[in-house]
C-alpha positions, 0 to 999 in steps of 0.5 A: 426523593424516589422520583429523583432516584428514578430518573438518575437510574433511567438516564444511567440505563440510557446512558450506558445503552447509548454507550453500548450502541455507539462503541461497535459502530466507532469499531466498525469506524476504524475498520472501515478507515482500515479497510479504505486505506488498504484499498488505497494501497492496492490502488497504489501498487496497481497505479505503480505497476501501470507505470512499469507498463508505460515506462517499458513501452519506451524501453524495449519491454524492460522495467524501471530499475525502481520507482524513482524513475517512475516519478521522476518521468512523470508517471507516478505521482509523489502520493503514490508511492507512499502508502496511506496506512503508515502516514508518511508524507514527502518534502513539500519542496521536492519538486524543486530538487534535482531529479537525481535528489527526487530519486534518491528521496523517492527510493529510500522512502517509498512504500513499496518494491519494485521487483528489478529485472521485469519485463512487461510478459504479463504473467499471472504468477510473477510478482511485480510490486509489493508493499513493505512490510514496516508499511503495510500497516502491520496486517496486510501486503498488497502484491501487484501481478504482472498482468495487473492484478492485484491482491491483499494477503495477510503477512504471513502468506505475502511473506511466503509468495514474495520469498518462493518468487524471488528464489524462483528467479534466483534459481533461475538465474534471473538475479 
């Protein structure tokens, strides 16, 4: 009988202690899913403003006025302008729509912005894309720089830089 309670406690203590090794590391799990689908945004934004780089060396410098154009000339691919922390997915019969269609569908649903009325000037300070904030996954905002670089911000701070920049252009009177 003593034997019996003793090795029901003995498992009860493994138990637990297996529980209590292996919940951090499914943690750990969840943040590290987080972490590499944020990696994939900012992968996308960069990939988006590439092809911002690309359209404008066939349109006198300027920009594409949004992200239907780039997929629609072949320069992003549909998975790039979704973003991975939010799941969504296109129409699997979208490339049998009209381009106008795949626009359209391109622009009310993809994750991102595009800031109209840039130009390929490579400034450091100019943002050029950035996610959404219902797609960012509720933590961070990944923004794209017209050189290239991209950076993840919490929320708040992405909010704070995309607002000064756009009211920088407004003053500007760059719309």
């Amino acid at each position: 009988m003593i034997k019996k309670i003793f090795v029901g406690v003995v498992l009860t203590i493994l138990a637990v202690s297996a529980v209590g090794v292996l919940l951090p590391s499914l943690g750990s799990h969840r943040r590290d899913t987080h972490l590499s689908r944020l990696l994939q945004s900012d992968t996308h934004v960069r990939l988006i403003h590439q092809g911002c780089i690309l359209y404008a060396y066939g349109a006198d410098s300027r920009f594409p006025d949004d992200i239907g154009t780039l997929y629609v000339n072949d320069i992003v691919p549909i998975e790039y302008v979704l973003s991975p922390l939010v799941g969504k997915t296109s129409p699997a019969d979208i490339e049998s729509w009209s381009d106008e269609q795949k626009r359209k569908w391109v622009n009310e649903h993809t994750s991102y912005v595009l800031v109209p009325g840039l130009t390929d000037d490579v400034d450091a300070t100019r943002v050029a894309v950035f996610t959404k904030l219902q797609d960012c996954g509720g933590q961070y905002i990944s923004i794209a720089y017209n050189d290239n670089h991209v950076v993840s911000y919490p929320i708040a701070r992405a909010s704070g830089i995309i607002k000064k920049k756009r009211a920088s252009r407004l003053k500007l009177g760059a719309g």
